[in-house]
SERO-839454 format. One line per 2 residues: number of its first residue (from 1); their letters; for each residue z, y, x of N, C-alpha, C, O. Coordinates in steps of 0.05 Angstrom, whole numbers, plus 5000, padded with zeros to 4 digits. Atoms other than C-alpha are relative to their C-alpha. Layout:
NUM = a = Z:Y:X:Z:Y:X:Z:Y:X:Z:Y:X ~ ...
//
This chain:
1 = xx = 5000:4976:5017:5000:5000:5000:5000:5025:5018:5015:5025:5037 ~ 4998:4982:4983:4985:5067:5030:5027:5019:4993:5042:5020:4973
3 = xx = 4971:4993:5000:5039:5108:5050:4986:5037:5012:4972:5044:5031 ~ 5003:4966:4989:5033:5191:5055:5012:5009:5025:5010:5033:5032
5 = xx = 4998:4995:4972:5057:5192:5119:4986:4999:5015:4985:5014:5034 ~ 5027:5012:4980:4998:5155:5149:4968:5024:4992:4944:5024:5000
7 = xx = 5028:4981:5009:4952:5213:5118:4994:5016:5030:5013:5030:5037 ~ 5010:4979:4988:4914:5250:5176:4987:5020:4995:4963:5015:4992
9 = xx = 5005:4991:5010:4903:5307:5159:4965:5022:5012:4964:5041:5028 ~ 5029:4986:4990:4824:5336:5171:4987:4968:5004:4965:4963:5014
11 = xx = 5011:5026:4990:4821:5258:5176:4968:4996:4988:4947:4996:5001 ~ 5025:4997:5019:4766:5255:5121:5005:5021:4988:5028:5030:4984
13 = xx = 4996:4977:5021:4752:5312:5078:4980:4996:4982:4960:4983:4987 ~ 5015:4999:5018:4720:5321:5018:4999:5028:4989:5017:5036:4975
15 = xx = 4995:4979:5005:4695:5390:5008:4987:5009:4983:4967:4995:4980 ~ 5016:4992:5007:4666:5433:4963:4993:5027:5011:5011:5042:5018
17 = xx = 5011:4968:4978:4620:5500:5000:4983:5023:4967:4961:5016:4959 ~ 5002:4990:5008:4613:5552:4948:4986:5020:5009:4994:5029:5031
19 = xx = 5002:4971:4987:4572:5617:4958:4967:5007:4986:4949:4995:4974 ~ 5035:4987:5009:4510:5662:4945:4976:4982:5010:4983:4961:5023
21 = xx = 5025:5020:4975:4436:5627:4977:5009:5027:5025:5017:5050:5025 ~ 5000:4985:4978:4435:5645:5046:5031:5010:5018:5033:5028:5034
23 = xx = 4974:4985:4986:4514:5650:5067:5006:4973:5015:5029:4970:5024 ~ 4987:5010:4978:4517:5595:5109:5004:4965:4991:5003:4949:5009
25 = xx = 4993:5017:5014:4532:5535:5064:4990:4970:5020:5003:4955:5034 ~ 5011:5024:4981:4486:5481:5097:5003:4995:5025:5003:4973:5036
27 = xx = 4993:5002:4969:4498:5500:5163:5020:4990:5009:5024:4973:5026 ~ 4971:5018:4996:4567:5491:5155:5000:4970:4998:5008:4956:5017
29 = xx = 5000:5036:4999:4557:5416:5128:4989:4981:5016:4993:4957:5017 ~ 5022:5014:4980:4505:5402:5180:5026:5001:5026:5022:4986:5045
31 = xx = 4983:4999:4978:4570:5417:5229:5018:4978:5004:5028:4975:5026 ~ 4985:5016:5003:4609:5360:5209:4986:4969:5022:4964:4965:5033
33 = xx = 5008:5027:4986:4605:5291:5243:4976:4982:4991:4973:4978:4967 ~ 5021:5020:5008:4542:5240:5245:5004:4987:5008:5021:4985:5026
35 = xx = 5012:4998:5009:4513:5206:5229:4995:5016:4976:5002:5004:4956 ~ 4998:4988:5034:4499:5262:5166:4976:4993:4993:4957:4991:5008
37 = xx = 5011:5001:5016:4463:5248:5109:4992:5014:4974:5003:5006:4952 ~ 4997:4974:5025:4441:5306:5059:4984:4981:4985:4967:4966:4994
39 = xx = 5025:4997:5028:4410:5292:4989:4994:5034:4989:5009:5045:4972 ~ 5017:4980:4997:4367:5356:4992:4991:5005:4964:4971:4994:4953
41 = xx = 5010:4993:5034:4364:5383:4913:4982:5032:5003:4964:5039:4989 ~ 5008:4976:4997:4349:5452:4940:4972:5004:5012:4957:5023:5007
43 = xx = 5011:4993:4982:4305:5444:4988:4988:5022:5012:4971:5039:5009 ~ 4994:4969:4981:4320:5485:5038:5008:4993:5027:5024:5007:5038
45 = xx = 4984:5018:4976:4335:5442:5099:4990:5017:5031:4994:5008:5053 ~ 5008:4994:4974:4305:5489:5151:5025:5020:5009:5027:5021:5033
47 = xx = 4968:4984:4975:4373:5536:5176:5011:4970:5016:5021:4974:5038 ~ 4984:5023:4994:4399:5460:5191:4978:5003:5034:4991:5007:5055
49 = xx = 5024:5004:4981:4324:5457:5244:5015:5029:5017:5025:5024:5039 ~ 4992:4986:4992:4350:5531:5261:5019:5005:5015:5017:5018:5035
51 = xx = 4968:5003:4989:4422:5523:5278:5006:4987:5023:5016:4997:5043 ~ 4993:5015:4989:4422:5457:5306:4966:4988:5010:4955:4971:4995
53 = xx = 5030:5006:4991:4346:5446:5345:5002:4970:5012:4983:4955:5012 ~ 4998:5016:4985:4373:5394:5381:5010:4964:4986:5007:4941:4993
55 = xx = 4986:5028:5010:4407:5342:5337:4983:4991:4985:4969:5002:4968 ~ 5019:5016:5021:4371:5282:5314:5024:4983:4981:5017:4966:4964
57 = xx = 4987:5017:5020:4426:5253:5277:5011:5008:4974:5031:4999:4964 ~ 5003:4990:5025:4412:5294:5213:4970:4995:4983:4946:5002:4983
59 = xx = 5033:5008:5025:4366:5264:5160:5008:5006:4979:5031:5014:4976 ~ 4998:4986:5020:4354:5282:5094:4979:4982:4986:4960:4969:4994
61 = xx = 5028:5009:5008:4320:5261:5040:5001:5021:4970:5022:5021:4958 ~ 5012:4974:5024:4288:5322:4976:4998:4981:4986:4986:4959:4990
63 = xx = 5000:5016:5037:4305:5297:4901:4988:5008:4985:5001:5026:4973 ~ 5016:4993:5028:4257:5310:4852:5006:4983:4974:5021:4963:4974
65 = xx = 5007:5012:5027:4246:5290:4783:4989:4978:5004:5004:4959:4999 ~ 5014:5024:4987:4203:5238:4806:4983:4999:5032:4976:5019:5043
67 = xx = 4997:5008:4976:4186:5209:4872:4965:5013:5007:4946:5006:4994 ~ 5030:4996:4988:4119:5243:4911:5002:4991:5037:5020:4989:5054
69 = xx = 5008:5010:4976:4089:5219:4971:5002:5022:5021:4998:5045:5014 ~ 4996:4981:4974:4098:5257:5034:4969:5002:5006:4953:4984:5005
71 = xx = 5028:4993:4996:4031:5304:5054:5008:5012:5028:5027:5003:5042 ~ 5006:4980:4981:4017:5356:5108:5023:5022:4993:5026:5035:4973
73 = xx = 4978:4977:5001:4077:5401:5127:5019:4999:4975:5034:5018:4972 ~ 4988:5006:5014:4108:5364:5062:5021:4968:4998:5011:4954:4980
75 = xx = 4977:5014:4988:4166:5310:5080:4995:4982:4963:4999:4960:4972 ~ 5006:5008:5017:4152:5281:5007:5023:4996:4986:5040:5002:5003
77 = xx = 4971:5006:5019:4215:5266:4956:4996:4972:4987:4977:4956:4983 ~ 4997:5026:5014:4244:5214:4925:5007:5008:4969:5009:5031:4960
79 = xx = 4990:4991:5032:4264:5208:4851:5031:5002:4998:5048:4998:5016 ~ 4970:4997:5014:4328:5221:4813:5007:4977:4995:5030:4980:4988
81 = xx = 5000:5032:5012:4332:5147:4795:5004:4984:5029:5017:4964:5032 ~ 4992:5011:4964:4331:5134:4876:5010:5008:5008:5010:5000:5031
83 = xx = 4977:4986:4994:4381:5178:4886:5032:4993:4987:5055:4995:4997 ~ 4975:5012:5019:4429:5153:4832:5011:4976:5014:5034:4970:5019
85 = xx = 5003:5032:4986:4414:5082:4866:5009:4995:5026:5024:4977:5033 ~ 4988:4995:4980:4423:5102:4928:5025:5012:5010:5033:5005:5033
87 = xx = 4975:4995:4998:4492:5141:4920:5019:4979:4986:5042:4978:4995 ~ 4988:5028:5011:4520:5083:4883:5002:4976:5022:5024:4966:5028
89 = xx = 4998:5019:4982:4502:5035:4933:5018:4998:5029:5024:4980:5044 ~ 4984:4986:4967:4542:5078:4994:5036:4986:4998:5051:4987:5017
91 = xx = 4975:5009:4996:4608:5044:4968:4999:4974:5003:5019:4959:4999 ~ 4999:5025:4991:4576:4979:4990:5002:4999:5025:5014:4982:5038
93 = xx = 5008:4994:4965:4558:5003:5058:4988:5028:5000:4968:5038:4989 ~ 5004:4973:5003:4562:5070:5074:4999:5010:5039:5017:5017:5053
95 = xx = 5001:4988:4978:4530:5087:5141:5000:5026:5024:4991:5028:5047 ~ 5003:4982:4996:4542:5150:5147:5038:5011:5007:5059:5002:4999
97 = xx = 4980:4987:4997:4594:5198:5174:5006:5019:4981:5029:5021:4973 ~ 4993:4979:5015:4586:5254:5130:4971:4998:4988:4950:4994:4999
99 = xx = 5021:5003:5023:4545:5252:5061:4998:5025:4997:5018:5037:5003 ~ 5000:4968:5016:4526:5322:5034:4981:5001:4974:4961:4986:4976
101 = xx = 5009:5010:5023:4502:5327:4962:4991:5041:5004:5008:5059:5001 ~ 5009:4971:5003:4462:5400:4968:4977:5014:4987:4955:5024:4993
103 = xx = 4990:4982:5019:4460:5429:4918:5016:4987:4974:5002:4976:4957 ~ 4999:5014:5032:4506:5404:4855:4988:5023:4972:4987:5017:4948
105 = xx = 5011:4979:5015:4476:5470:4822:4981:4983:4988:4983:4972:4966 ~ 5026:5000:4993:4402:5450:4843:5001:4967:4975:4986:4963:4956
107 = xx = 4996:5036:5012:4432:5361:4817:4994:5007:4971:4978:4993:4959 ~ 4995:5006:5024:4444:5387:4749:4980:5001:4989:4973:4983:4974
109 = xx = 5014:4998:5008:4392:5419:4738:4964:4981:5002:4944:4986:4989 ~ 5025:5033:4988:4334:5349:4771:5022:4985:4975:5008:4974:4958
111 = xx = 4994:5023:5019:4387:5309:4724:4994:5020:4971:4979:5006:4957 ~ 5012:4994:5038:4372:5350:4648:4967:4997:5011:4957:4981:4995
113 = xx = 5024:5000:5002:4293:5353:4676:4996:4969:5002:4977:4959:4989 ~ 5009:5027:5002:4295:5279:4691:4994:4989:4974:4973:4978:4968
115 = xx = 4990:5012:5030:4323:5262:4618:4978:5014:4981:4966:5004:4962 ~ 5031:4989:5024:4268:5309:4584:4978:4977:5011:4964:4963:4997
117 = xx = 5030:5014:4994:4216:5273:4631:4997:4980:4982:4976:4980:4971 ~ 4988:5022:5011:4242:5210:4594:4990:5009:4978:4971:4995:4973
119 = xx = 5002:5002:5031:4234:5234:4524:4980:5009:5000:4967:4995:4984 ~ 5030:5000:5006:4165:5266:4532:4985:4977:5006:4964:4970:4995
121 = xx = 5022:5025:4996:4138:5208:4558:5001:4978:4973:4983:4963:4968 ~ 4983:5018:5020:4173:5169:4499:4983:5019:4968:4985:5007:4947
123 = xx = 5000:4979:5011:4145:5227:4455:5017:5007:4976:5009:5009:4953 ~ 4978:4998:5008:4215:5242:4432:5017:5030:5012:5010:5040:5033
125 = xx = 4981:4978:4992:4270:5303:4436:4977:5027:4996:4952:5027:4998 ~ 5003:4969:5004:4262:5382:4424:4978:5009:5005:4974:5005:5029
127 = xx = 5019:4978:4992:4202:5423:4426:4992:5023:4997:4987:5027:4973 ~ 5010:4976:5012:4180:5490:4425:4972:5000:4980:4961:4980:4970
129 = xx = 5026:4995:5010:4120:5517:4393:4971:5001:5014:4948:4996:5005 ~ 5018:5010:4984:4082:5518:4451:5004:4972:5020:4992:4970:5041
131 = xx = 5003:5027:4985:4101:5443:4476:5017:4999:5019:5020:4976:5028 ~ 4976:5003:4976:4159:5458:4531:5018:4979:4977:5019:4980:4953
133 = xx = 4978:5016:5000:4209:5407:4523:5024:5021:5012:5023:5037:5031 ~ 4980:4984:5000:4273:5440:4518:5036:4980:4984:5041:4970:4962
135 = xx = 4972:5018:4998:4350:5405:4525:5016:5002:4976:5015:5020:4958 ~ 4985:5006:5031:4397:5382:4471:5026:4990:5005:5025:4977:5026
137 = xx = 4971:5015:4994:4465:5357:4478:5002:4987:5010:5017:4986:5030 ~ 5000:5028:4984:4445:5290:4491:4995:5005:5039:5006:4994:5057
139 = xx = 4999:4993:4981:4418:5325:4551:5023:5008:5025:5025:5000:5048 ~ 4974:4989:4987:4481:5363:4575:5019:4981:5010:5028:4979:5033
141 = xx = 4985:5014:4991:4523:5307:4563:4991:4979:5016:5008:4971:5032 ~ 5006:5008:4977:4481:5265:4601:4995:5013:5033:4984:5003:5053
143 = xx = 4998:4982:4971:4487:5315:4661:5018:4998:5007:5019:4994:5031 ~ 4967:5006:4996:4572:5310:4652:4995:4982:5014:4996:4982:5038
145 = xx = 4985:5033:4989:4572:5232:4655:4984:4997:5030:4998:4984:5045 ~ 5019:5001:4975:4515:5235:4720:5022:5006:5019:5034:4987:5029
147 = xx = 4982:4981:4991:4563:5294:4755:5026:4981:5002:5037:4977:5024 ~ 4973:5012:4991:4624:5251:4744:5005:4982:5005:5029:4978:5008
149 = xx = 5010:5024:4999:4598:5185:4754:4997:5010:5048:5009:5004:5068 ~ 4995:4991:4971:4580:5219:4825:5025:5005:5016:5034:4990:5033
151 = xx = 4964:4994:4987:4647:5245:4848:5010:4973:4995:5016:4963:5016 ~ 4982:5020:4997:4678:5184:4827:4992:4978:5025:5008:4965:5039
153 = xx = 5005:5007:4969:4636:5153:4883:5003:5006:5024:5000:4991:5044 ~ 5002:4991:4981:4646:5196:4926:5032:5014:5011:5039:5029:5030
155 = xx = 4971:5000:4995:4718:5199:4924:5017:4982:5017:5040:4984:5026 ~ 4979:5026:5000:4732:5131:4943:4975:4993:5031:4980:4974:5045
157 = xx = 5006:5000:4979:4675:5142:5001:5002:4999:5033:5003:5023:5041 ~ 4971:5000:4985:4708:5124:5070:4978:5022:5027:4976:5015:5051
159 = xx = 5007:4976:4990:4669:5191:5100:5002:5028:4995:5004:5032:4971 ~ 5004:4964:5000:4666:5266:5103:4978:4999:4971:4958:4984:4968
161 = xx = 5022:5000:5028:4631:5282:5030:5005:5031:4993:5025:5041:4983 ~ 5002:4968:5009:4609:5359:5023:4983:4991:4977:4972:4970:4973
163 = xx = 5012:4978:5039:4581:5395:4949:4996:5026:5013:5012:5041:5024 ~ 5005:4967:5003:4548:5455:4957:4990:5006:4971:4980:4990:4954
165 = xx = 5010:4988:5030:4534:5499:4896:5012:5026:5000:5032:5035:5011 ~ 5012:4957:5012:4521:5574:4872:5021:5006:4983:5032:4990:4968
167 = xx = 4978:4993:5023:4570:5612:4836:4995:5015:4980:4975:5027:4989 ~ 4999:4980:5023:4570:5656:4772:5021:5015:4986:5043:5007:4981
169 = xx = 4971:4990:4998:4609:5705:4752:4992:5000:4958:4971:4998:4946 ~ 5009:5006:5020:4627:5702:4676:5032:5017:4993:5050:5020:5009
171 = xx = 4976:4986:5012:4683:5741:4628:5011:4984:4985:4998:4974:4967 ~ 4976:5015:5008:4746:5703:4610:5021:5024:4978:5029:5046:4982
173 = xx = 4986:4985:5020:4784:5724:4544:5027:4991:5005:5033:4968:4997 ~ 4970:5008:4995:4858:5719:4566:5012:5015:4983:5036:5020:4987
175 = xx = 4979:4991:5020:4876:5752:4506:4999:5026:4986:4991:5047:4997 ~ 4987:4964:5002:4898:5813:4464:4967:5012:5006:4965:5034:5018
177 = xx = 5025:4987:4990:4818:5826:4471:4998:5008:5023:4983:5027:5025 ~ 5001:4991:4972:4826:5834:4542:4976:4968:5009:4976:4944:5004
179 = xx = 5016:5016:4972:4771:5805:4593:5003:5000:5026:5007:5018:5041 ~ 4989:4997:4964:4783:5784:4659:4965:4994:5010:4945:4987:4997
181 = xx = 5035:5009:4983:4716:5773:4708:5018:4978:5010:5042:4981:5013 ~ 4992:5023:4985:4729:5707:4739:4959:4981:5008:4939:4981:4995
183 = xx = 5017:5019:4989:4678:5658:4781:4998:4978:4998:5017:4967:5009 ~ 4999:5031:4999:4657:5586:4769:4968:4994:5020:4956:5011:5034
185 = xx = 5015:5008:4986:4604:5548:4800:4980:4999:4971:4984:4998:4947 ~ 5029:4998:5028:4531:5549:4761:4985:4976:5006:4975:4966:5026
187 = xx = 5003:5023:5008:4515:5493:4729:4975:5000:4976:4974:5021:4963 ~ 5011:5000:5021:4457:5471:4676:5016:5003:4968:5011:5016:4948
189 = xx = 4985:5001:5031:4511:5453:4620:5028:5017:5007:5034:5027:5029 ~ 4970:4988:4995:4580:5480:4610:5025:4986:5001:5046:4998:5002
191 = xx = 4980:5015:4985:4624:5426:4627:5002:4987:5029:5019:4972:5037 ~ 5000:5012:4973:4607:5410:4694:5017:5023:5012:5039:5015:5018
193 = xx = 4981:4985:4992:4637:5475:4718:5024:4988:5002:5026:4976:5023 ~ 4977:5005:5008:4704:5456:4698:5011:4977:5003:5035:4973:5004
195 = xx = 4989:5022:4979:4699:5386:4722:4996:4997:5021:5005:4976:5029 ~ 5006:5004:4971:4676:5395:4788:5027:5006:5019:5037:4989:5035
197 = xx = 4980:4989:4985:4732:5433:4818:5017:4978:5003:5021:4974:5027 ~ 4977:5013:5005:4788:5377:4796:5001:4973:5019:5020:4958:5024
199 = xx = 4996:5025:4979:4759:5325:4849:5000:5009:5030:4993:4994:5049 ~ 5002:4978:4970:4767:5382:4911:5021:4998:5011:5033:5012:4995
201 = xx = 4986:4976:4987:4820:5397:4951:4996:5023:5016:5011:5043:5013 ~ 5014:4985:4996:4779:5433:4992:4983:5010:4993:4964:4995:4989
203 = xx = 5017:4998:5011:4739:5484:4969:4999:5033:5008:5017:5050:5003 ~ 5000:4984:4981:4719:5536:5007:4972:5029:4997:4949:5026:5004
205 = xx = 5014:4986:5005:4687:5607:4986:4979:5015:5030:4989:5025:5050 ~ 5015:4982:4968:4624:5637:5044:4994:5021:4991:4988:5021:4967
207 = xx = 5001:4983:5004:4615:5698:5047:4984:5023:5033:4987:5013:5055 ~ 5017:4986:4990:4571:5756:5087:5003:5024:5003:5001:5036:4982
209 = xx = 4993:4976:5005:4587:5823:5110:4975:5013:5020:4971:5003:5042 ~ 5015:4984:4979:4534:5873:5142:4999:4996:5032:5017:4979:5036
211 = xx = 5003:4998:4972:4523:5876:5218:5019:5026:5013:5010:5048:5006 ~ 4993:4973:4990:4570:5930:5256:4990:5016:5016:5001:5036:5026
213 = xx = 5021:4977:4988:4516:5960:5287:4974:4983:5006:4970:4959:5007 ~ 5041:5007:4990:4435:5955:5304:5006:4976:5013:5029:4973:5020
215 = xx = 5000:5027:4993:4422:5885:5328:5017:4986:5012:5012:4976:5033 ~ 4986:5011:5002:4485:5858:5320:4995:4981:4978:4976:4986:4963
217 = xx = 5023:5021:5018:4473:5796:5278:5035:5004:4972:5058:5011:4976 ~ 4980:4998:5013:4512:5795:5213:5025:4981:4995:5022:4957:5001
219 = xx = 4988:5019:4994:4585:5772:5199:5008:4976:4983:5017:4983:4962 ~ 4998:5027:5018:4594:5699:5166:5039:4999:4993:5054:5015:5004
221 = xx = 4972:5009:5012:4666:5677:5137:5008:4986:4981:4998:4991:4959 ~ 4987:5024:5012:4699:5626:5107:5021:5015:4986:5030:5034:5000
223 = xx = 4965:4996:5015:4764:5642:5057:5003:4969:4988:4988:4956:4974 ~ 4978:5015:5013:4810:5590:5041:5016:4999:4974:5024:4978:4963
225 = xx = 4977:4995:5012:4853:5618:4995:4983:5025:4971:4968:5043:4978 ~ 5012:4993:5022:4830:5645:4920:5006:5036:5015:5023:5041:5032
227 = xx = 4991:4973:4992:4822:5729:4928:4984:5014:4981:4960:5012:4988 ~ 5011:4995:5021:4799:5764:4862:4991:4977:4985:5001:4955:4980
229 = xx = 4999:5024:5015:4762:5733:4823:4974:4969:5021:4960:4953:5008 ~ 5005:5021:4996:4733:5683:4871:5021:4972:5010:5042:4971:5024
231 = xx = 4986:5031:4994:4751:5603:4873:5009:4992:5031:4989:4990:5045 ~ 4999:5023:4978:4781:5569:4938:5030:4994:5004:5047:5006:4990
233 = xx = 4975:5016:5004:4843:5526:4958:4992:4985:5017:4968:4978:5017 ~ 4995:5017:4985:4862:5484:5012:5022:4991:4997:5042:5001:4987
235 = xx = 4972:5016:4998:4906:5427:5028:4996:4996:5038:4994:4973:5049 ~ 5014:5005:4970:4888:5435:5107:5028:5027:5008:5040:5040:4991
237 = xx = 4985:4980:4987:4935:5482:5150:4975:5025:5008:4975:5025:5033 ~ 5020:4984:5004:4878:5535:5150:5012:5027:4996:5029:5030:4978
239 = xx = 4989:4977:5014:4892:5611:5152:4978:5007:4984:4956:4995:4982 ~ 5014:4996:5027:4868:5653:5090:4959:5001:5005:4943:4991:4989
241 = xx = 5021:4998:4990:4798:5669:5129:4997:4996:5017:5015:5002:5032 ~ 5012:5012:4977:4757:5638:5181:4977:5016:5006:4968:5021:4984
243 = xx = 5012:4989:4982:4709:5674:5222:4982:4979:5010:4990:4969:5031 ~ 5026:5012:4994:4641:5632:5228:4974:5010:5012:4954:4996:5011
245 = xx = 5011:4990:4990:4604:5676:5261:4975:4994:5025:4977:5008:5045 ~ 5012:5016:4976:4546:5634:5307:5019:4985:5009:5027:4984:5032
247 = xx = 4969:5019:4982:4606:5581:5305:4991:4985:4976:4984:4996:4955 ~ 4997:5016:5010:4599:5515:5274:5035:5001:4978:5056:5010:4987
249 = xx = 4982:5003:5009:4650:5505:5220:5016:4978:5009:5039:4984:5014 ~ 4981:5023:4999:4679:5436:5233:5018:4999:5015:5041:4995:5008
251 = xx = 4981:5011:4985:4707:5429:5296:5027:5035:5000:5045:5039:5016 ~ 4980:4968:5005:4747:5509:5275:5018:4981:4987:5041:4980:4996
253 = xx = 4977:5006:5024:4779:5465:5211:5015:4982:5025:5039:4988:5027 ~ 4987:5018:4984:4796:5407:5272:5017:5002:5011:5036:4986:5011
255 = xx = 4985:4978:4977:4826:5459:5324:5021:5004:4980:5039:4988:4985 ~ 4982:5000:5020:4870:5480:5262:5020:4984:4996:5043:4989:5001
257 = xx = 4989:5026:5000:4888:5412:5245:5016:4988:5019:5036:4975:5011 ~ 4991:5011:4978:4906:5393:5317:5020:5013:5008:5041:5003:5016
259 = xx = 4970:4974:4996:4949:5457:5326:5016:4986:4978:5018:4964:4987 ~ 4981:4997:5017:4996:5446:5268:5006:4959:5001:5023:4950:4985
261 = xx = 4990:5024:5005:5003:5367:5277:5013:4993:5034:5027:4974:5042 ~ 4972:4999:4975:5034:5387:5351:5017:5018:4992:5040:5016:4999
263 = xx = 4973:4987:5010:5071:5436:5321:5019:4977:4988:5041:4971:4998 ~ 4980:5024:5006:5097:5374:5279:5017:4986:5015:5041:4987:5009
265 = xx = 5003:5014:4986:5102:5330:5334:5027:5016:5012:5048:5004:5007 ~ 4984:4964:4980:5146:5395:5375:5029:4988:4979:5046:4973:4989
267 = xx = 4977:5000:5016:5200:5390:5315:5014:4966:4993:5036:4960:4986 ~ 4991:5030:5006:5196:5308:5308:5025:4997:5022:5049:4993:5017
269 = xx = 4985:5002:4976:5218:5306:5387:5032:5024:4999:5052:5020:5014 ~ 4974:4987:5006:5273:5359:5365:5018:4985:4985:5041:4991:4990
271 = xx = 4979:5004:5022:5308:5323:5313:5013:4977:5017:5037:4972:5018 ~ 4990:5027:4991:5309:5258:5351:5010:5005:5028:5023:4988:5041
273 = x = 4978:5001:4972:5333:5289:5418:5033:5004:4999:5046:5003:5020
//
C-alpha cells in the first residue's frame, strides 16, 4: 500500500500550461524529460524545432478529424479514433517519459467535429439551412465523457503528463447582481471547463511582458499561485512566479524541488541528533 511519505515530490507531475497562443506553453512541455510524446491538436509544433534544434527525442503526432497521408512540407495526421486508441493503450505500455496532450482546447473541439463527421455520413443530427452540420447535446456530452475518459488515463500514467489549453475570460454572478470577471479554460461545451481543473495539481498560468528596451527579447513567466482573476495552484515548493526567460521550465521546477527536500533533510538530521 502506498504510503505519503514515499511521495517524491517533482517525482512525476501532472500539469496543466494555461495561457494566451504564443506565451510559451509548448516550449515549456517540450522541456520535460524524454522520451516526449505530444498529440499535436493545434498544430503548431515548430517553437519546439526553435527552442530545442538539437533534440531528437521529441516526436509528435497532428490529430485530425480523420487520418491524411503525409505530403510535401506536410507531416500528415492521424485520426481522432487513433488517438483515442492510442492514449488508451499507454496504460499497457507507456514508452514515454513525458506525454503532452496539446491542446485540450484544440481536443474538444477534433472530438464535437469527429461526432458530426459521424452523423453526416449516417445522414443524421442538426442542420442548418445551408447544410453545415451543427452540434447538439449529444455532441457536448460526448466531448465531457472523451475529456474525462482521457484524464482518467492519464492519471494513473506512470510519466510526466502535460494539458495545454487557452483561456477565457467570462462574468461570474456571485450575487446581489454583482459580477465578478473570472478565467476558465476554453472549451467547445460548457462542462469541460469545470472538469478539467479537478484532475491538476499543477496548473500553471504563462504569461508575457514587453521587452525593457530595443532588442532585448521579451519577458516569459510562469505564476504559480492564482492572482486576479487568473487560475493556478501548486502542490510543488514553487515561489508565486518563475522567470522563464530563454530558460527551459523543467529542470527550474527540479532545482526548486531539490532545494526544499535538503532543507527537509537539514531539519530530519536535527531532530535525530
Amino acid at each position: 500500500m502506498p504510503n505519503v511519505f514515499d511521495i517524491v515530490l517533482g517525482g512525476r507531475i501532472m500539469a496543466l500550461f494555461i495561457s494566451d497562443n504564443g506565451n510559451g506553453k509548448t516550449v515549456a512541455a517540450g522541456s520535460f524529460p524524454g522520451p516526449i510524446k505530444f498529440f499535436d491538436f493545434d498544430g503548431r509544433m515548430q517553437p519546439l524545432k526553435l527552442f530545442y534544434p538539437n533534440r531528437r527525442d521529441i516526436t509528435y503526432d497532428l490529430v485530425g478529424m480523420e487520418a491524411i497521408r503525409p505530403g510535401p512540407n506536410f507531416p500528415g495526421c492521424i485520426s481522432f479514433m487513433d488517438f483515442a486508441r492510442e492514449f488508451e493503450d499507454l496504460q499497457d505500455r507507456c514508452p514515454w517519459e513525458t506525454v503532452v496532450v496539446d491542446s485540450i482546447t484544440a481536443l474538444t473541439a477534433t472530438a464535437v467535429g469527429f461526432q458530426l463527421g459521424i452523423k453526416s455520413k449516417e445522414g443524421k443530427g442538426k442542420k442548418l439551412t445551408s447544410g453545415i452540420q451543427v452540434p447538439s447535446w449529444d455532441e457536448f456530452n460526448g466531448e465531457t465523457s472523451v475529456v474525462q475518459q482521457i484524464l482518467d488515463v492519464s492519471k494513473v500514467l506512470p510519466c510526466n503528463v502535460i494539458f495545454t489549453a487557452h483561456p477565457v475570460d467570462k462574468s461570474v454572478d456571485v450575487g446581489g447582481g454583482t459580477l465578478k470577471k473570472a478565467r476558465s479554460i476554453a472549451a467547445y461545451g460548457t462542462k469541460t471547463p469545470s472538469l478539467v481543473p479537478i484532475y491538476f495539481n499543477e496548473i500553471y498560468q504563462f504569461g508575457v511582458e514587453p521587452p525593457s528596451a530595443p532588442n532585448e527579447p521579451a519577458q516569459r513567466f510562469v505564476l504559480t499561485q492564482p492572482t486576479g482573476k487568473d487560475m493556478a495552484k501548486t502542490a510543488l515548493p514553487l515561489p508565486p512566479r518563475i522567470d522563464i526567460t530563454n530558460k527551459p521550465l523543467y529542470p527550474i521546477l527540479q532545482k526548486y524541488c531539490a532545494e526544499h527536500n535538503v532543507k527537509l533533510q537539514g531539519k530530519a538530521e536535527e531532530v535525530t541528533a
